[in-house]
N, C-alpha and C positions, 0 to 999 in steps of 0.2 A: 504494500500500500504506500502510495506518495503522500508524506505530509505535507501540509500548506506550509513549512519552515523551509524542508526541503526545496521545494518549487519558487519561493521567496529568496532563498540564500542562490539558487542557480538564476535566478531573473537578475539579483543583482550584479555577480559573478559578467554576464552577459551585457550589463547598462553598464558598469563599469570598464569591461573592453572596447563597447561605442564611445564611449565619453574618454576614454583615453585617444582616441582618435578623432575627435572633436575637431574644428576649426580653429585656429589660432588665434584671433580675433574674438572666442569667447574668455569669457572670468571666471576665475577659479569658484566667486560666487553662483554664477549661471548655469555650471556645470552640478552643482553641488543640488542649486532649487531645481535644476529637470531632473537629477536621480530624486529628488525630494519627491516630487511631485507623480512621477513614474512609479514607486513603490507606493505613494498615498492612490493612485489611481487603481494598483492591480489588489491591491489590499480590498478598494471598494467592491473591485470585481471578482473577487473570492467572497465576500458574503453574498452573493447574488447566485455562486455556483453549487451545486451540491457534491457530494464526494463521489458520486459515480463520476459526473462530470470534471471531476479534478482527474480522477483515475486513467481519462480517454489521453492515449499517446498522442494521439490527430492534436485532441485539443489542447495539450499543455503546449504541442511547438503551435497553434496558430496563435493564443495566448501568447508566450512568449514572442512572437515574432508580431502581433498587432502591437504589444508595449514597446518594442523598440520602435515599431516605426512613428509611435508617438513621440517617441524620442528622439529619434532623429526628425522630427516636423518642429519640434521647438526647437532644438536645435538651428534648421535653417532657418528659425522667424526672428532670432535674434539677431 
């Protein structure tokens, strides 16, 4: 069974190799409020999921790979 910690500590692991590749022109503040914001987001969207649906392999990478592209969208709006 995947814990919601588990699935949280690899989301970050993943925002954190985006955001090490970030644009140069962002701030170390900027970089810090889109992972802020990105774990406040997927946090919201784990109480909305139930545990079967944590469970789906499909679903944990389209989850992961919808956060990052949120991520990378703040990213370029800055």
């Amino acid at each position: 069974m995947i814990l919601r910690e588990d699935i949280l500590s690899e989301l970050e692991k993943e925002l954190d190799d985006l955001l090490a590749n970030a644009p140069a022109n962002l701030s170390e503040s900027a970089l810090k409020s889109i992972q802020a914001k990105s774990i406040g987001h997927a946090e919201h969207v784990f109480n909305a999921l139930t545990t079967e649906e944590l469970q789906s392999a499909g679903g944990f990478n389209r989850f992961v790979e919808s956060t990052l592209a949120l991520a990378r969208m703040k990213m370029h709006l800055r």
